[in-house]
N, C-alpha and C positions, 0 to 999 in steps of 0.2 A: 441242548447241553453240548459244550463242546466236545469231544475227542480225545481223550488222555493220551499223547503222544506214546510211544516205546522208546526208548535211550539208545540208540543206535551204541553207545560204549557198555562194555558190562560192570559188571558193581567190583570193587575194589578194596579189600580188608573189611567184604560181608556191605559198604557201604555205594547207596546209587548214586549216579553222577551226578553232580548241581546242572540247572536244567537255566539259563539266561534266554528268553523271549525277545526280538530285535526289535524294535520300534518299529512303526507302520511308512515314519517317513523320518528323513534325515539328512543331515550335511555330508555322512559322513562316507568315502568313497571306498574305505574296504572293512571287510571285520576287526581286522584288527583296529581300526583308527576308533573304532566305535567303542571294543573293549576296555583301550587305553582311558575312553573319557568317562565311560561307566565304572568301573573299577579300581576309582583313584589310590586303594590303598595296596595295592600290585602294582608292582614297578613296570614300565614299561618294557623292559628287558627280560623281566619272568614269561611276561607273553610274547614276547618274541621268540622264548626260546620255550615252548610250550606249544607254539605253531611249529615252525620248524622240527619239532622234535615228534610231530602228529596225534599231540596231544589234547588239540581240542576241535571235536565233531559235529557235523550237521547231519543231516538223515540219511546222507549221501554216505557218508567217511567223511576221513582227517580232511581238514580245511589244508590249503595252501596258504602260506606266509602272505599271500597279496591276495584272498579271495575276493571279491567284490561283497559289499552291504546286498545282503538280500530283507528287503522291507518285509515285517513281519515273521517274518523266520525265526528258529530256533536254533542256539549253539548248544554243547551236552561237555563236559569237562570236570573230573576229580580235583578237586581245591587240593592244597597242600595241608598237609597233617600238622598237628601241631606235634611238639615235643613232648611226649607223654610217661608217666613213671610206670611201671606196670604195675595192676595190683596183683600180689602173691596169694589168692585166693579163688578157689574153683567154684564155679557154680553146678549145685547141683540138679539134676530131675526129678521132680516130683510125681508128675503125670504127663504121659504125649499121647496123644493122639493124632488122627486126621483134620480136625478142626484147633484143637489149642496145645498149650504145653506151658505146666507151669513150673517153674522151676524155686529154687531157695535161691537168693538172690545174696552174697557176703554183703560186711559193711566194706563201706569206701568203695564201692565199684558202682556207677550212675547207671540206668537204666536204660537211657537214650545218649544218643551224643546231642552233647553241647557245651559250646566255651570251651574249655581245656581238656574234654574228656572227650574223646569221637571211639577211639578204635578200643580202648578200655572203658567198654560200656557192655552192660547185659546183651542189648541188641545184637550189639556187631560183635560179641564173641558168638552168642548162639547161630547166628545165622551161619556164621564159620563153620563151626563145630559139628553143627547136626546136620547142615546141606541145604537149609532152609531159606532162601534168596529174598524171599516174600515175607518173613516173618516180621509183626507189628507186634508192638505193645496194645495191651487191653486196658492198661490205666499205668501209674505208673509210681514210685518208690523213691525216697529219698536216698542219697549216695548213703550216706550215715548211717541208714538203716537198715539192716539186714531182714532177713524172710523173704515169703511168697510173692509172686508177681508174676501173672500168667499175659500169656502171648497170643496171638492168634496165627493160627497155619494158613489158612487160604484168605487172598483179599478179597472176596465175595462175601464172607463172616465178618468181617474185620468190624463192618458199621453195628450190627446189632450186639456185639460182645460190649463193645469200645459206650455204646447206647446204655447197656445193661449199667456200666459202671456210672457212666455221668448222670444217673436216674435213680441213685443211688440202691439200686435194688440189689446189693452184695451185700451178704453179712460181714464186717469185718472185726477180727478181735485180735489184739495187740499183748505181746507179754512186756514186761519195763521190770529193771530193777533197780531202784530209788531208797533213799532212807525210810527207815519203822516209826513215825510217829503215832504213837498210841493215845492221842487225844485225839488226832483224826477219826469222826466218824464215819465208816466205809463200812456197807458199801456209798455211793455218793452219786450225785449226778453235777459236773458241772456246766454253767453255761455263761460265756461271755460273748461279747460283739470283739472278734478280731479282723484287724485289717492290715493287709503286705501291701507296701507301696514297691511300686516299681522302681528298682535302682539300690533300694536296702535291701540287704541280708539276712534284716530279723523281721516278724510280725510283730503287730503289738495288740494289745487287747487295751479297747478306749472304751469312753462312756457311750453309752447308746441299745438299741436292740436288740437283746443277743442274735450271732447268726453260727455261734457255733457249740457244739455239746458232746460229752463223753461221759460215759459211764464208768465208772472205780473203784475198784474190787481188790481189798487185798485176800490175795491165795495165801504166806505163807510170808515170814518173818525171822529171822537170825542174826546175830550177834551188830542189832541196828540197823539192819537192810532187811526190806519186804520184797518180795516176787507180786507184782499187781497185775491185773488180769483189766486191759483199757478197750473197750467198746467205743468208736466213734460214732454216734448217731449224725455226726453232719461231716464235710471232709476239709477244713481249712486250714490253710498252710502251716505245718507247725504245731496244730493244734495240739494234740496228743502232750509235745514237751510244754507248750506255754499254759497248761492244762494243769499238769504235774505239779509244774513251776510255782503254779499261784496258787495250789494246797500248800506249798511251803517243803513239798519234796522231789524236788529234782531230777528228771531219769539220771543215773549215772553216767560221767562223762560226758555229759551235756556242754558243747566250747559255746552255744549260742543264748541259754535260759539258764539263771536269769542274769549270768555276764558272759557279753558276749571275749571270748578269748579269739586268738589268730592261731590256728595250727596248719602247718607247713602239707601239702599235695603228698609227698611222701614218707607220713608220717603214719604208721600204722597200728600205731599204741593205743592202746585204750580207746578200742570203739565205743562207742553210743548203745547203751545198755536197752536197745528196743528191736524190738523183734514183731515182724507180722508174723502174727500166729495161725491163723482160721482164716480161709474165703468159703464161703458156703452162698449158694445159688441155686435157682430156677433154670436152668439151661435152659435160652432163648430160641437153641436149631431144634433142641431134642424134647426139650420138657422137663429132663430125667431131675431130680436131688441131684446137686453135686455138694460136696465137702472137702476139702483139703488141708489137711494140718501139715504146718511145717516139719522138717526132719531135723530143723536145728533146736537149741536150748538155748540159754544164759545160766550161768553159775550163778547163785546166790552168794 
């Protein structure tokens, strides 16, 4: 197994450098000629003045403006940020310790970076905040979605927590607040075949096998809005709201089930009425019960 290089640069707004691999063999007579032709959507003038500026490294240090192509080698370099809104909401702690740390996760703040969301993400604030360089996610939470989402502290744990979750061996329980239909018999189990295509936005639930299912439970009921208590027995994308959806009661504020709406990046109104409520587990290092309830609510 190969060698997991170390980043001769350090991490940058909590985030580690993009890590480019040199080809083995090539035309190309310095690094820079090579990045210009691998990196078509960087101008060639960003990297000019990103060398010159000794902003992008090999195991040595900063490259020179005219390094020479080293066949097979490595370069280590910070991408440029996107333009980002900040969200106006803190995350909380739930539990730290030496192996994990779970924290309440607001809505609108993504868990990991990606796409338009890098530096305003759970990730990269916690690692900021608490001093933790090395910290992973252990599964992971939709931006919309507010609650629990735990992390893991050492990369040595990272595989068997990260294992626990995709083996589906977490309990997890969901709160929603959706309209009171009292011809709904609940509790309920539902189960359809949902599938997310790559490139759309929404899931959809088609004819075929089921491969997904949730449990439904309403806790409590007022003036035509219920508090429902949602169990995923399986984890497909969406599920939980196209779930909801196709009992005919909606999480509240739902922009994607069962139409989908366009609301604006900085747009903080009326979040997504769901909440991860409960992770409860087997701890994989220790053995020990664990359980963790959120600190946050939904109004009815």
């Amino acid at each position: 197994m190969r060698r997991k290089l170390r980043p001769p640069l350090d991490q940058r707004h909590g985030l580690d450098p993009a890590r480019l691999r040199l080809p083995d063999d090539g035309p190309w007579a310095t690094v820079r000629d090579h990045l210009v032709e691998r990196l078509p959507r960087v101008a060639p003038e960003r990297i000019d003045l990103m060398l010159a500026e000794g902003r992008i490294y090999d195991l040595d240090g900063p490259l020179a403006p005219d390094a020479a192509f080293t066949p097979g080698g490595s370069v280590w370099f910070h991408r440029d940020l996107p333009d980002e809104v900040a969200v106006p909401f803190e995350i909380r702690v739930v539990h730290r310790d030496d192996a994990i740390v779970v924290v309440d996760k607001p809505h609108f703040l993504a868990t990991i970076p990606r796409g338009k969301h890098v530096v305003e993400t759970a990730l990269v604030r916690l690692r900021r905040d608490l001093g933790l360089p090395h910290l992973s996610p252990a599964h992971r939470l939709d931006r919309v979605t507010a609650g629990l989402v735990m992390f893991v502290v050492q990369p040595a744990l990272r595989g068997k927590y990260q294992t626990m979750f995709a083996d589906r061996a977490v309990r997890k329980e969901y709160e929603a607040i959706a309209p009171h239909d009292p011809s709904l018999a609940l509790p309920t189990r539902v189960s359809s075949r949902i599938v997310k295509v790559k490139g759309v936005i929404t899931a959809q639930e088609v004819p075929g096998p089921p491969n997904a299912e949730t449990v439904v439970e309403l806790v409590e009921h007022r003036d035509g809005w219920g508090r429902y208590r949602l169990v995923p027995l399986t984890g497909r994308t969406h599920q939980l709201r196209l779930h909801m959806a196709s009992l005919g009661v909606p999480i509240r504020h739902d922009d994607f089930y069962p139409v989908l709406r366009e609301k604006p990046l900085d747009d903080f109104t009326d979040p997504l009425q769901l909440l991860a409520k409960v992770l409860e587990f087997t701890d994989p290092v220790t053995g020990e019960h664990r359980r963790f309830t959120s600190t946050l609510s939904l109004d009815l």
